[in-house]
Structures are given as structure tokens and as C-alpha cells.
N, C-alpha and C positions, 0 to 999 in steps of 0.2 A: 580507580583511575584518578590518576595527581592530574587536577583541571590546571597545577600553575604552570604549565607548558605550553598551553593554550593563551592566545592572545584576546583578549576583549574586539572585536571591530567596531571604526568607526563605522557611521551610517554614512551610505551613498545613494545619491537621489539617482533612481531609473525614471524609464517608460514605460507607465502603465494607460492604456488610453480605450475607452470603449468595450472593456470585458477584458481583450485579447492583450496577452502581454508581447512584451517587445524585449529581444534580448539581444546588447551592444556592449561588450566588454574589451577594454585595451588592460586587462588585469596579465601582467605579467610574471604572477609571484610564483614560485615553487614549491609543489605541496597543495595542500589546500588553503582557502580564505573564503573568506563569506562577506557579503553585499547585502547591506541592510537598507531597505526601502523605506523611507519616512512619511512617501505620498500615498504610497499602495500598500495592501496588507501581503507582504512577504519578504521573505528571506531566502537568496539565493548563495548556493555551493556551487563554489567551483574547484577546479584540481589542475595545476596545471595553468591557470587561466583559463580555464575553458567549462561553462555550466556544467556540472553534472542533474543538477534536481533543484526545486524551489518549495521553500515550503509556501503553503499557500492557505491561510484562513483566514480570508472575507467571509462575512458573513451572509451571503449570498449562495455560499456552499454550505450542506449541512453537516459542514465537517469539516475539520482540517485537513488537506492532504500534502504528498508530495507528488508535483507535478512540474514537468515533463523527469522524467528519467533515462539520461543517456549517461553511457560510457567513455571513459578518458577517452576512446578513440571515435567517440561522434555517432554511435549508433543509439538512436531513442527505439527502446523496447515497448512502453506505454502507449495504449490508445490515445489519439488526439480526440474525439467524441468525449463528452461534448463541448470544452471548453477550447478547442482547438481542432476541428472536423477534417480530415483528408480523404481524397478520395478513396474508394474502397474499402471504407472503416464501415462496421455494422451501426445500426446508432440505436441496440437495444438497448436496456440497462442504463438508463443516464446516472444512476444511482453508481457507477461505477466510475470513478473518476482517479487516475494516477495510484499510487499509495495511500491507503488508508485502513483506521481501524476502529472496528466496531461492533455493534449484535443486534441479534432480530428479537431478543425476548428479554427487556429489561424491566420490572414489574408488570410486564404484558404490554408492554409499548417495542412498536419497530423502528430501533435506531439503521439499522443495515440498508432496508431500504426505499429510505424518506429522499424525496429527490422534490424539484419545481415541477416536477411532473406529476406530483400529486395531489389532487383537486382539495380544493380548500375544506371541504365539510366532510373529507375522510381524513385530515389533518390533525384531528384529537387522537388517534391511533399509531402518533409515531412520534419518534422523537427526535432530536440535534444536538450532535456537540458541536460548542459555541468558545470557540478559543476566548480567553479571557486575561492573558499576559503572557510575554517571552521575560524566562526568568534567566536564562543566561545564553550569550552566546559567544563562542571563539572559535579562532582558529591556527593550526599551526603548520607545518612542513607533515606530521605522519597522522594526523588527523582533528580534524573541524567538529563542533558540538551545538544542538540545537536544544534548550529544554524548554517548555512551553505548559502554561495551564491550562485547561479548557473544564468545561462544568458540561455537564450529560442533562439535556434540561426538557420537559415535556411541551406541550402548545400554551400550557399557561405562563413558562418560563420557570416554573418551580426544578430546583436542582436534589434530581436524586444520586449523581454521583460527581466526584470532582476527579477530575485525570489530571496526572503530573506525565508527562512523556518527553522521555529524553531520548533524542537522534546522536548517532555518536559515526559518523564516515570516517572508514581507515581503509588504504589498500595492505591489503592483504594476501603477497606474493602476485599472484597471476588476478584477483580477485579486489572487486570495487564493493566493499561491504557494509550496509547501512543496518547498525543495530537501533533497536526499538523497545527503549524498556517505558513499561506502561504500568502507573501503579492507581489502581483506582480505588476511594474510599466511600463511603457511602454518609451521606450527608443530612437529609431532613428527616431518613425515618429508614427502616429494615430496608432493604434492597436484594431481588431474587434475579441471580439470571438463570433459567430454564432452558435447559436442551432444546438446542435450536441448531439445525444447517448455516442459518446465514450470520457466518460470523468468518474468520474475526479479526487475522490479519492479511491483506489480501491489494493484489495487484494487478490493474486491467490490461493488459499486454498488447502490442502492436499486432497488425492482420499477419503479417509473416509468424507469431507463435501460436496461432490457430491452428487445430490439426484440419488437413483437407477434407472437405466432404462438398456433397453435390447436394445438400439441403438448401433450396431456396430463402430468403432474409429480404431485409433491408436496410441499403449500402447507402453511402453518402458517394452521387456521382462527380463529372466530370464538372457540372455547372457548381457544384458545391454544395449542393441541395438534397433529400433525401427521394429514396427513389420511388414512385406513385404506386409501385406494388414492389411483391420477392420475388429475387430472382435469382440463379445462381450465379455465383460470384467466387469460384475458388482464389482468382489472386493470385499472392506468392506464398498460400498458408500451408506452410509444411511444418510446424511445431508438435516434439512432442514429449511426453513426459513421462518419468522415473522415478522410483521411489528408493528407499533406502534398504526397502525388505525387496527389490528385486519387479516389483508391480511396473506397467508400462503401458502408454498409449489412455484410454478411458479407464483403467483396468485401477490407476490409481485413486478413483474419486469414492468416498468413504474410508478407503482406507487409511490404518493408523501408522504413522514411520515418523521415525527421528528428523528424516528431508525429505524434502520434493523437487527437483530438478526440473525446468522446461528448456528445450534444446532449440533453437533454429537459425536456420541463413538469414541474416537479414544484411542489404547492402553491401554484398558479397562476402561476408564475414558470418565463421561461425558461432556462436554466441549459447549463454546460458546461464540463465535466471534460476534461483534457487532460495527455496526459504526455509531456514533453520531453524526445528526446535530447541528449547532448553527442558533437561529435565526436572528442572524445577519448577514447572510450568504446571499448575492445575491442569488435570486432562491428559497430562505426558503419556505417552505420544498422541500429538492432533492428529483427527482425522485431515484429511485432504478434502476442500472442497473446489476440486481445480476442471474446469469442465474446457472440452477441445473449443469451445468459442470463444477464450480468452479470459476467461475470469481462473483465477489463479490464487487460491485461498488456503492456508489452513486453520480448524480451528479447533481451538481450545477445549469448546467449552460446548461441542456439540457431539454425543456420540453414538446415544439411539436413535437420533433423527435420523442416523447413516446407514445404522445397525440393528437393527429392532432386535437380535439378539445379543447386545451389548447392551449394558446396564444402564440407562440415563445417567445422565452427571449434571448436579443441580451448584452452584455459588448465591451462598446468601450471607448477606453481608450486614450485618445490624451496624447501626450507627456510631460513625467512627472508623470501621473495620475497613482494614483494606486487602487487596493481593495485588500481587506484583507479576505479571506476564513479561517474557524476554523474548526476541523474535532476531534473527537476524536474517536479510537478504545479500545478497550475494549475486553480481555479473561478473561473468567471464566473455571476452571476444579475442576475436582470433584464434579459436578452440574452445571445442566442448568442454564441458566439465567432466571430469574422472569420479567414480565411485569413490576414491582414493584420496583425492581431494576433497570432497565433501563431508568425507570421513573426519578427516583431522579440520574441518572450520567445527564441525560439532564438537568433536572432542577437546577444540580450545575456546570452546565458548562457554565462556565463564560468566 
């Protein structure tokens, strides 16, 4: 990919004020462009003029993500919980926040899911990535680039691996698609990651991509507060998901396929979220760890934690070493996504 088409952005000072971001854009450019923030930690995309996503790594998350994620036409798919709470959102899982990526078994530390919800003297047991520089960013009319360092670092701060992760947004025919190549090297000493479920690129989805059920939770209500017990709350949760080999509804969670597709109404518009493997992907094809409460995953790098009779798959990385993971996501609105098109975003995903 020739970057000299891509333009460098100036930095533009926003509104960052008390946690909660504020989003105010008279940006009229066509195509995409990006808004670089000097007072706050992040980088916002737009298309159009109009936010699609921000990246966001303060260090008060344990992790970079990208947060909020809406569509050229205005529908946000992502949970607002917890950095943004609406009513009727569940408020499990704070560890689950917009876009992001990560693992549950990195020399037996839980990077996946270390959250402020995690009491301080069980806090040697997990780990953070800790963005540490944006190495390039631009943008142009068919697509905007983000690449960013961050270090995989334990409670003492010691770095057992370094991540390079480049974001690359292009639309793509009917499709708003965010590629994620992720190359991680291993840094102070050997590095194991061990067959683990919680991994590894993954996305917390709005209550409309929930699949309905009558299991009671707990919902953020009316007052904005969380609810004092569970109760049932179906909402407007009619999401549901497909896989590449044909699987549907729960029916895809362990299993292995080239995509994962989640379909739903939201804001009266049809819509569909999808995330693409690469075959040169360690683990090709990921499992799916995508459960009907909104966690929407596939991973790599997990496949007898899914499958006891599928073979574990171990990456150990001596020092130096690195691999390279590629992921791309994909929204469609105003129509579902077709087997057909999902077919050919894999097949030209290079």
C-alpha cells in the first residue's frame, strides 16, 4: 500500500472534558480525514465529515481502543458502557470496551480481561497495553491510516512484548472497512501465548446486536445508573449471527470459519457487522468467540479451549521474534450483508 497518497494531518484541538468526549465537527472534506487531538489522547476518523471511530489510548484504559463506531450513515453499533452508559446497555464486562485487541494467556498473565474493576492485590495476575507513540498518520479521499506503538507490559511495567498496529479505513463498495494488522515481537525474554478463549480481536456491540432472550442482567436505567438487581430487559435486541461454513445464531461460538457476520435493525436501518480472517493468520481459521450478549470476537490463537478435541495451539516467541496477525471489519447499513459479499472482502483481503 503506496502511503504517498495519503496526506500527513494537521493537529486540531477538541473537547475532551471530565472522561466523557464531546464531538463537534464543521469538517467538510470528501473522503476521509482525521482530527488529531493535542490536549486529549486521541485520533478521530471521519468520512464524509462525519465521525466514524476514534482511537483512544489514555492510559486509564488498559488498552488502546477504537471507540464509538458508527457508520457513514449515523448508526453506532458499539456499546456505550462503560465509557459512555445508555440506557438499556448491560454494564457487564467493563473489560469490553469499543474495538480492541488482545489475550487472556500471555506468559500466564491476563491481558483480555484487566479492567479498573479489578481490585488492586489481584492486579499482579494481569496485564496492559500501554500505547507508547503514533508513528504515522494520514488521510485522503479512498482511505485514512492510523499506526501506533504500544508495549504489552506486566504490574511491574516490565515489557514482554512490543505491538506495532496499523489501522487502515477504506470504503469498500457497499462496506465501511477497518483493517488491523498487528505485528507483535517479543522483547525482554521468550514469550508463550497458550490456548486461551479470551482473545483476540473483538468488538462490544450495541443492545440492538444482542440476540433476544428473557435471561434476567443488569441494565443501565432511565436515571443513568445501574439497576439495584436483574431483571429482564429484552430492548430492541434482535441480533444475529452467521458464519462462513453456514453455522447460525449460538451455534457459531467455538467454531472455526474464514468470517463471522452479526446482522441487526438498529435505528430503523438494516445493518451488519463482520470480521474477516486472513489466511495467513496463525490459527487460520479462528474460532469465533462471539456470544448473543454482545461480545463479538474471533480468535486466533485459541482452539482447544473451544474444542477439547482440537489440538491446542501454542505461539512462542524468543526474543526478537515476531508474527503478524491481519483482521479486517467490515459494516454494512441499509442491508444485510450477503454470503456473497463477504466472500469476495475475504478473498481480496490481502
Amino acid at each position: 500500500m503506496a502511503r504517498s497518497k495519503l496526506k500527513k494531518c494537521p493537529a486540531v484541538l477538541l473537547l475532551f472534558l471530565g472522561g466523557l468526549i464531546s464531538f463537534s465537527f464543521q469538517v467538510k472534506a470528501e473522503g476521509f480525514s482525521i482530527v488529531e487531538n493535542e490536549r486529549s489522547p486521541q485520533i478521530d476518523v471521519l468520512y464524509n465529515g462525519q465521525l466514524i471511530t476514534s482511537y483512544l489510548y489514555s492510559n486509564t484504559l488498559d488498552k488502546p481502543v477504537l471507540f464509538p463506531l458508527i457508520t457513514p450513515d449515523g448508526v453506532e453499533v458499539t456499546r456505550g458502557y462503560p465509557l459512555a452508559p445508555r440506557q438499556n446497555e448491560r454494564t457487564d464486562h467493563p473489560h469490553h470496551v469499543g474495538v480492541w485487541f488482545n489475550f487472556g494467556d500471555v506468559n500466564g498473565l491476563d491481558f483480555w480481561n484487566n479492567s479498573s474493576a479489578i481490585p488492586p492485590e489481584r492486579k499482579m495476575h494481569y496485564g496492559s497495553v500501554r500505547h507508547k507513540a503514533i508513528r504515522f498518520v494520514g488521510s485522503g479521499v479512498d482511505r485514512a491510516e492510523i499506526e501506533a506503538e504500544s508495549e504489552w507490559i506486566n504490574l511491574k511495567e516490565e515489557v514482554l512484548l512490543k505491538e506495532n498496529a496499523r489501522y487502515v479505513f477504506r470504503k469498500e463498495g457497499s462496506f465501511l472497512t477497518i483493517e488491523r494488522v498487528t505485528i507483535l515481537t517479543a522483547w525482554g525474554d521468550t514469550v508463550t501465548l497458550k490456548d486461551n478463549k479470551e482473545g483476540l480481536f473483538a468488538i462490544r456491540v450495541a443492545r440492538e446486536f444482542e440476540a433476544a432472550t428473557d435471561k434476567p442482567d443488569f441494565f443501565i436505567g432511565k436515571d443513568g445508573k445501574q439497576s439495584q438487581a436483574k431483571i429482564v430487559n429484552q430492548g430492541n435486541a434482535n441480533g444475529v449471527y452467521r458464519n462462513s461454513e453456514g453455522a447460525m445464531g449460538d451455534d457459531v461460538w467455538g467454531k472455526q470459519a474464514s468470517w463471522v457476520v452479526l446482522s441487526a435493525k438498529k435505528d430503523g436501518l438494516p445493518v451488519s457487522i463482520a470480521i474477516i480472517d486472513h489466511p495467513d493468520n496463525p490459527g487460520y481459521p479462528a474460532c469465533s468467540h462471539a456470544r448473543g450478549y454482545g461480545l463479538f470476537s474471533i480468535n486466533n490463537l485459541g482452539r482447544n479451549a473451544f474444542n477439547k478435541e482440537l489440538d491446542p495451539i501454542q505461539c512462542t516467541l524468543k526474543k526478537g521474534d515476531s508474527i503478524c496477525i491481519k483482521h479486517k471489519l467490515a459494516l454494512k447499513s441499509g442491508g444485510f450483508a450477503s454470503d456473497e459479499e463477504l466472500n469476495a472482502l475475504f478473498y481480496h483481503f490481502e
